[in-house]
C-alpha positions in Angstrom: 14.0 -11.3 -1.0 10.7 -12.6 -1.5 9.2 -14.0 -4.9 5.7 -13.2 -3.6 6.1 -9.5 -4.8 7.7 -7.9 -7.6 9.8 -4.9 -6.3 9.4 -1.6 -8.2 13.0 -1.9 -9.6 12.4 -5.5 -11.1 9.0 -4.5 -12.5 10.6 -2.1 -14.8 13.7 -4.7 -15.6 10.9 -6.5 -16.4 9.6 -4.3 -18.8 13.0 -3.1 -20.4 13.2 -7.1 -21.3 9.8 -8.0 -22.8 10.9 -8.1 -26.5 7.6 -8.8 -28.3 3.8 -8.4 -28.3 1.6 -11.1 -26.1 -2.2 -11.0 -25.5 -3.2 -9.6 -22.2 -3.3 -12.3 -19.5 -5.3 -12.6 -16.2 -4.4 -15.5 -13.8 -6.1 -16.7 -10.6 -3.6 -18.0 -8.2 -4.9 -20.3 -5.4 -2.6 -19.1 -2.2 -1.5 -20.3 0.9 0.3 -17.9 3.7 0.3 -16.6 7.4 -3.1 -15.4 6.5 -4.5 -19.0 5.8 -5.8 -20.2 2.3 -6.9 -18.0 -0.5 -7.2 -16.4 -3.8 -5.8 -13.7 -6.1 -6.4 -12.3 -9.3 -3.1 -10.8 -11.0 -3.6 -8.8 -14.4 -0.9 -7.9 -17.5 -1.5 -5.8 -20.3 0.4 -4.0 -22.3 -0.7 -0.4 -21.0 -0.7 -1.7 -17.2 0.3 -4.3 -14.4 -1.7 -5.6 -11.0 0.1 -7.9 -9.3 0.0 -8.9 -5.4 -2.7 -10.7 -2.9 -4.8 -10.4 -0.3 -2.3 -8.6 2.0 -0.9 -6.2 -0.3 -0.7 -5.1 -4.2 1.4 -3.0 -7.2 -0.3 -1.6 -9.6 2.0 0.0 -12.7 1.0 2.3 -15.3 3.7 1.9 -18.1 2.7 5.4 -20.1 3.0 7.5 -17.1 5.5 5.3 -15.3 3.8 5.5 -12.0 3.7 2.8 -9.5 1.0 2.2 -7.1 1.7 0.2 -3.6 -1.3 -1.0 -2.0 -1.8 -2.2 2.1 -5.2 -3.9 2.6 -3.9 -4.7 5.8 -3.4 -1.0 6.6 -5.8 0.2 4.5 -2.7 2.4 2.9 -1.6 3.3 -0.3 1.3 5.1 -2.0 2.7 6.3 -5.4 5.8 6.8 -7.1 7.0 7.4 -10.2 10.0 7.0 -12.1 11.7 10.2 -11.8 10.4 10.1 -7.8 12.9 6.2 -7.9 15.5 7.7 -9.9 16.0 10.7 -7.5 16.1 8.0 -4.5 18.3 5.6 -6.3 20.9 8.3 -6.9 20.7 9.8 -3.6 21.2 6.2 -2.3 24.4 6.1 -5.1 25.9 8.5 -3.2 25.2 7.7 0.6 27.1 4.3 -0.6 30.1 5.9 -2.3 30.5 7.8 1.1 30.1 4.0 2.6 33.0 2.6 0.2 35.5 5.6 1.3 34.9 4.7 4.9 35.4 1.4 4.3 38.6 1.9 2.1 40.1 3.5 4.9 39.7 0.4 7.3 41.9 -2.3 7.7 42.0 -5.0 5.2 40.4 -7.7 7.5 37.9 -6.1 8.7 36.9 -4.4 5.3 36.9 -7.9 3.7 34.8 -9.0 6.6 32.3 -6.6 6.0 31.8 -7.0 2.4 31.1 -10.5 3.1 29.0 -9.6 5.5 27.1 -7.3 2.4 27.5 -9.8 -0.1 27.1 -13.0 1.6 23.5 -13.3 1.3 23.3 -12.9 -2.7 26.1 -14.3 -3.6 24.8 -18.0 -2.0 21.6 -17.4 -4.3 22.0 -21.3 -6.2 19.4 -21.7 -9.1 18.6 -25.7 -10.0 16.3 -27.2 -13.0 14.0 -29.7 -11.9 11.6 -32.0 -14.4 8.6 -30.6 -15.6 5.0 -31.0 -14.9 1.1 -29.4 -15.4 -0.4 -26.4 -13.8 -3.5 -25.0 -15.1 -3.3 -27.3 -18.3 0.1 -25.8 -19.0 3.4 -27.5 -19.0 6.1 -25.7 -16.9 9.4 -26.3 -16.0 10.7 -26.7 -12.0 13.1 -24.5 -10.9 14.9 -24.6 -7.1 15.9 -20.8 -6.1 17.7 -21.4 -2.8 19.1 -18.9 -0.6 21.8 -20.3 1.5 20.2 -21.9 4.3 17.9 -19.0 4.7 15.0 -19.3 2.1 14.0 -21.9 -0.5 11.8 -21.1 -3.9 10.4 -23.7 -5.9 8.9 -22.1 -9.1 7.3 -23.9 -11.8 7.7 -21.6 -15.4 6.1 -22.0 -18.6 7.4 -20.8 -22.0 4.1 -20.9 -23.5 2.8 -17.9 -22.0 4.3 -14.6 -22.9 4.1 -11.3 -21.0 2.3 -8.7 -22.9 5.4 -5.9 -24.0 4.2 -2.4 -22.9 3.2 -0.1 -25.1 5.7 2.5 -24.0 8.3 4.8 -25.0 11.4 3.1 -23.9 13.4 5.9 -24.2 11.3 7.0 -20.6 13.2 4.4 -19.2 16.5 4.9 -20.2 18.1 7.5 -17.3 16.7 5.1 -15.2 18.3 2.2 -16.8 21.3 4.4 -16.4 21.0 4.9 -12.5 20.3 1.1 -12.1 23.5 0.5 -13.9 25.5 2.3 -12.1 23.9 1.5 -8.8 24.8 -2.4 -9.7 28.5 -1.5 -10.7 28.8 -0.4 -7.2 31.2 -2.9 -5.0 28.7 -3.2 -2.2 25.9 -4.5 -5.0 28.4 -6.8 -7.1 27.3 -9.8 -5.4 23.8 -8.5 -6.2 24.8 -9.6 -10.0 26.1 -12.5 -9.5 22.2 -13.4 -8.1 20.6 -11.2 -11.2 23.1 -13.8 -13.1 21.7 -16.9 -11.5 18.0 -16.0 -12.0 18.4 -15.6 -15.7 18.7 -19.8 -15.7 14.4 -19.4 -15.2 12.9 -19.1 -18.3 8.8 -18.3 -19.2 6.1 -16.7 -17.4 5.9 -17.9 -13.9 2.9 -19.9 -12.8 3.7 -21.5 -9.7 6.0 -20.7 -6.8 6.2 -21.5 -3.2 8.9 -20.4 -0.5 10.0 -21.6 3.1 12.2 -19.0 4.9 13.4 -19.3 8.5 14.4 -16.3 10.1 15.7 -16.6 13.7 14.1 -20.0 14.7 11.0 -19.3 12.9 9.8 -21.3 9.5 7.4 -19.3 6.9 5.8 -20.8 4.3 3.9 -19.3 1.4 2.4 -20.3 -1.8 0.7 -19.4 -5.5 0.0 -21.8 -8.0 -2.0 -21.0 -11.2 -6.0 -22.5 -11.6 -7.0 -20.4 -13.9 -5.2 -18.2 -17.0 -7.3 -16.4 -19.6 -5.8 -14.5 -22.5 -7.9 -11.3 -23.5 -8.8 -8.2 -23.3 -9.0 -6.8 -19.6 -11.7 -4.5 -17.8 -10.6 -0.9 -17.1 -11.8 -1.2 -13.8 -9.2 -3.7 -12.5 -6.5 -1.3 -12.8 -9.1 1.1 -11.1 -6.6 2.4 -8.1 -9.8 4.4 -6.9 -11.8 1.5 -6.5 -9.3 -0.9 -5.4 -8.1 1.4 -2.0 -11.6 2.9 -1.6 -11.5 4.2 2.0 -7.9 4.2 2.2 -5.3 6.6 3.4 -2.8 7.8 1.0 0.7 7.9 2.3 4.1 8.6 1.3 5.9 5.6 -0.7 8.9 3.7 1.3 11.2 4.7 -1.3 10.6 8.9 -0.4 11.5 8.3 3.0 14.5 6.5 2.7 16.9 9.6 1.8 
């Protein structure tokens, strides 16, 4: 899990939350990474979303339900839409309801051991509030999102800032909705709720967030925090997928491949 990027899935629980109508938003971030010190521009309207940085960005087109994945590292992008995720997410249903027969058959330690092992991870997910402070002339709230002894996410929200609600037909999203559902009623994602349950304690539009994660004796750290946030209209042109991955190779999206 990462906070950096918003995974397909979340971008559309996203939008099945966002309640009432905002004015479009663009915000720089100033970033730090593996990559060094930077910049990057993220953009939310009520038709689209560009989110991402230097290394890679997602670009969704609400109407249509696409999703655009871009690799500036690869010079690679990929799309998917929604009926493309719901097909992969109930392929995926299954392959796990062929996992949880297997693993009713086994003995009763060493099925409890491996739903641990599956659950361990999001279940440890602890969310605490911290005091409050100024980014980009907004006053946000402090957040700790720590993972176990795994990864740490300190993220700074405001309440002042809405995200714009897409203008969309909702009922688009709802056999999806449906899929998503069932997929988190499944016993090997339960624990996955109980963290989707511990997130909900962040409330407002994030405008600062920074991670640590150490992974097998190494430490990586990564940052974003908010200097500039400008409500208003936004250009055609930065949602322009053509322009954006000029040059680059399209590819098949992760989730195709996975079934």
């Amino acid at each position: 899990m990462t906070t950096r990027r918003m995974p397909a899935a979340a971008a559309i629980a996203s939008i099945l939350a966002v309640p009432a109508f905002a004015e479009d938003l663009t915000v720089v971030f100033k970033t730090t990474g593996a990559g060094g010190a930077g910049t990057t521009t993220h953009y939310f309207s009520n038709e689209k979303m560009r989110t991402g940085d230097a290394e890679s960005e997602t670009i969704m087109e609400y109407a249509a339900g696409k999703i655009v994945s871009i690799d500036h590292k690869k010079k690679e992008y990929s799309e998917i839409t929604l009926a493309e995720m719901e097909a992969a997410m109930k392929a995926a249903t299954a392959k796990m309801e062929e996992a949880n027969a297997q693993m009713a058959s086994m003995p009763p330690a060493v099925r409890e051991k491996m739903e641990q092992m599956m659950g361990g991870v999001a279940s440890a997910v602890t969310v605490t509030k911290g005091g409050t402070r100024q980014v980009a002339g907004y006053t946000c709230q402090d957040y700790t999102v720590a993972m176990g002894q795994t990864m740490t996410t300190k993220i700074c929200a405001t309440t002042a800032l809405q995200f714009p609600a897409p203008n969309v037909d909702y009922r688009k999203f709802q056999s999806f909705a449906g899929s998503a559902s069932t997929m988190a009623n499944n016993p090997m994602f339960k624990s996955m709720g109980k963290m989707a349950d511990e997130m909900k304690k962040i409330e407002g539009f994030t405008i600062a967030e920074s991670t640590s994660m150490k992974i097998m004796g190494r430490s990586m750290d990564s940052s974003k925090e908010a200097v500039e946030i400008k409500k208003g209209p936004i250009p055609a042109s930065a949602f322009d997928v053509a322009t954006i991955a000029k040059g680059y190779k399209k590819v098949a999206h992760p989730v195709t491949k996975m079934n």
